[in-house]
C-alpha positions in Angstrom: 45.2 -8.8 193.7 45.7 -5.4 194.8 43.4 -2.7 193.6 43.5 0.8 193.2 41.2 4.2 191.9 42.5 6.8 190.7 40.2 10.0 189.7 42.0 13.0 187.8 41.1 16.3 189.1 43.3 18.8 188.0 42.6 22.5 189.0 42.2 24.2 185.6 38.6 23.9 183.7 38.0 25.9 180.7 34.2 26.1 179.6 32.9 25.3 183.4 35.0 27.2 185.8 35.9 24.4 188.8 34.4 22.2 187.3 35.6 19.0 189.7 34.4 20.6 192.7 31.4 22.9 191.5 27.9 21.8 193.8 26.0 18.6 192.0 22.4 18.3 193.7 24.3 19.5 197.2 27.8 17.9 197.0 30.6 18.7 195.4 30.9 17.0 191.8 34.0 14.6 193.0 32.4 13.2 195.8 29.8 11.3 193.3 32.9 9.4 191.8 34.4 9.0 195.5 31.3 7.7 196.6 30.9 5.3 193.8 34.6 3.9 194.3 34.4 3.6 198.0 30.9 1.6 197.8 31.8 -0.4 195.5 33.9 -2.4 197.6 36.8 -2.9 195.0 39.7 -1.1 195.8 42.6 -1.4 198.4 42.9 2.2 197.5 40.9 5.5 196.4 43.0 8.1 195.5 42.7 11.8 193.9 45.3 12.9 191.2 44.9 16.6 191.9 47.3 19.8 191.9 44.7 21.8 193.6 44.9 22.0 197.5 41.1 22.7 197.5 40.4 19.5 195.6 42.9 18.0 197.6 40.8 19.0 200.9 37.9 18.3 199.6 38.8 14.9 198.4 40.0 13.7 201.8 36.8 15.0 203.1 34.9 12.7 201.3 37.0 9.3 202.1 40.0 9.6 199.1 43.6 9.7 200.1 45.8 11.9 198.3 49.2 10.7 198.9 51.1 13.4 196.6 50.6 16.2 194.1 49.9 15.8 190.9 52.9 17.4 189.0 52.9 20.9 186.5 54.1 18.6 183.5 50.8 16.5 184.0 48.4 19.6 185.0 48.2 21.6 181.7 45.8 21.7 179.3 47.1 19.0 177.2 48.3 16.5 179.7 46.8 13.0 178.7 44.7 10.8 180.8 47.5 8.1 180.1 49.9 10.6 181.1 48.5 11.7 184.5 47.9 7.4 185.2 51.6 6.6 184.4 52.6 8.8 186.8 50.4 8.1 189.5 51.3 4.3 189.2 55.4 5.2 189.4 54.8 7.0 192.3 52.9 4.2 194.2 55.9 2.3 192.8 58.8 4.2 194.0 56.9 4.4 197.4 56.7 0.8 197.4 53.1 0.2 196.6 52.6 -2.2 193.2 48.5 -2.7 192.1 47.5 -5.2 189.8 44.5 -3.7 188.6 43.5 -0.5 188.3 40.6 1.9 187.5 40.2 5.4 186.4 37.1 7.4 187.4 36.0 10.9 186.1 35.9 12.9 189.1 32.7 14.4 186.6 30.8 11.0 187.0 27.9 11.7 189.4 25.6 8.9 187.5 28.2 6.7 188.3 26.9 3.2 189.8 28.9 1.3 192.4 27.0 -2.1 190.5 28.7 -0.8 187.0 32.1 -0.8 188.4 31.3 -4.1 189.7 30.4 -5.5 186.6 33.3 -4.1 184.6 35.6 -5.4 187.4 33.9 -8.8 186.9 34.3 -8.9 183.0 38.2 -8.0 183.0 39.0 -10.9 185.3 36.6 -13.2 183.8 37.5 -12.5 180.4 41.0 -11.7 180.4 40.8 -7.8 179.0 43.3 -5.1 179.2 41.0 -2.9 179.6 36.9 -2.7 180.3 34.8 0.2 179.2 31.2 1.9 180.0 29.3 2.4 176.1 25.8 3.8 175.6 24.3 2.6 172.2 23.3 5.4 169.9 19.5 5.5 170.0 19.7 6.4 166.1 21.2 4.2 163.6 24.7 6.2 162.7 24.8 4.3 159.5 21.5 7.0 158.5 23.3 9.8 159.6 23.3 12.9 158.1 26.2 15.6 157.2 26.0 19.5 156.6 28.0 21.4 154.1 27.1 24.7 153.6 23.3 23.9 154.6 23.1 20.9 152.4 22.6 18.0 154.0 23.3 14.4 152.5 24.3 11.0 153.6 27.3 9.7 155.3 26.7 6.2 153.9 24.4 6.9 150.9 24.1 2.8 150.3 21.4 3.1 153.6 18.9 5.6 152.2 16.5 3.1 152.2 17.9 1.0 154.9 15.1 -0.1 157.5 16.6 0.9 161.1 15.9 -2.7 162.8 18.2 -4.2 160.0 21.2 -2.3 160.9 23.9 -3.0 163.3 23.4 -1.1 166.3 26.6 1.2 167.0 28.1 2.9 170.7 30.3 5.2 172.1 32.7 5.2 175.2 30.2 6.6 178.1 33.1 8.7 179.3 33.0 7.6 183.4 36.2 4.9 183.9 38.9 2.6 182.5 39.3 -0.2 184.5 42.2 -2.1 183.4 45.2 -4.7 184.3 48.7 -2.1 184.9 51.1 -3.9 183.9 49.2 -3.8 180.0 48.3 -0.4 180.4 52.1 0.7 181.5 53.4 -1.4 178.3 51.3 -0.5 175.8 50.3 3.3 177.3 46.6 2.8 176.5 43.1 2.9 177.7 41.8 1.4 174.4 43.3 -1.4 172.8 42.4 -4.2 170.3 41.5 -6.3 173.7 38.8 -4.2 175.6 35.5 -5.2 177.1 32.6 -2.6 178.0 29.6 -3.0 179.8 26.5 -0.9 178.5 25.0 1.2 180.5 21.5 2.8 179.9 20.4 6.4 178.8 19.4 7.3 182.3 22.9 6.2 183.5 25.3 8.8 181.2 25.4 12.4 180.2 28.6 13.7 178.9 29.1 17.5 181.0 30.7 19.8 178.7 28.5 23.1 178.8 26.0 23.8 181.9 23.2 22.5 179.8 24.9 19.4 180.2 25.2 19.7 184.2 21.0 20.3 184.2 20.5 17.1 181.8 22.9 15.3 184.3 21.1 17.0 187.3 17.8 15.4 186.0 19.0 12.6 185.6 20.5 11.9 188.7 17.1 12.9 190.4 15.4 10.1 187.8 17.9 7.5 189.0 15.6 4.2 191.6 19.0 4.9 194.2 18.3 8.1 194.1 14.1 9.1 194.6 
């Protein structure tokens, strides 16, 4: 069963300018999720989906291959993860390279865990999954959750005003580092989520979405609290 990575890394970044390759604790962002890949022992394969040539350098630099460029029609802002992955698999195609399984990574992962990939790559041959996820449980019920109109605040689901929090369901959200998942599924049905996905839960320690730079100092912290890492 042939295996490959593949970690998105286009040039262009909005709210955090270069944000793929700005310095994490010392190292450039990508190399985390390079790092992670490579140790993990998994994959035939760790590529960068870039159309950068300073991503591109620095990707090699730190053990990924990039084989080609990532094209303009997958490099804008609105180019889908699914997009940029279809395309990446047809080119290993056409040069003659076919993978069973596959995983994205976030080239903005750096509490990424070679042990979680391990897992997830575990539960989608075990199990049979399309796909297999990283989710974080919400530490607050969401069935208490509040909304805000005008100032007012009331109830999303009025019914659990009075709810105790140990009697509801606990709830979670996609942790936002990888996909792994079987191609041939993904190419057919042109999804990362689909009404056949596993996830492996990760902790609170282990995931901080990066959106704004007080994100990247949460993350930072984080990283510094992590056992591998003291």
């Amino acid at each position: 069963m042939k295996r490959l990575a593949i970690i998105p890394a286009r040039g262009g970044s909005k709210r955090i300018p270069r944000k793929n390759i700005k310095d994490f604790c010392g190292q450039p962002i990508i190399a985390y999720s390079i790092k992670a890949a490579l140790d993990s022992g998994l994959f035939d394969e760790v590529m960068v989906s870039t159309d950068d040539e300073e991503i591109a350098a620095l990707a090699r630099k730190y053990g990924a291959s990039v084989p080609f460029m990532r094209s303009p029609a997958t490099s804008d802002d609105f180019a889908t993860t699914a997009a940029v992955l279809s395309e990446v698999l047809e080119k290993y195609k056409q040069l003659g390279y076919k993978y069973e399984v596959a995983c994205c990574i976030y080239p903005t992962a750096p509490l990424l865990q070679a042990a979680s990939l391990q897992k997830a790559f575990e539960l989608l041959t075990n199990k049979d999954y399309d796909t297999v996820i990283p989710v974080l449980k919400y530490s607050y019920p969401i069935w208490r959750s509040l909304k805000l109109e005008e100032g007012k605040a009331s109830m999303n689901w009025p019914e659990h005003v009075s709810s105790r929090s140990q009697d509801l369901p606990s709830a979670y959200h996609d942790a936002g580092q990888f996909y792994f998942f079987r191609v041939d599924s993904f190419m057919q049905k042109q999804a990362l989520f689909t009404d056949n996905t596993g996830a492996v839960e990760l902790s609170e320690l282990q995931v901080q979405d990066i959106d704004t730079l007080t994100d990247w100092e949460m993350a930072e912290i984080k990283y510094k609290l992590l056992p591998s890492n003291v």
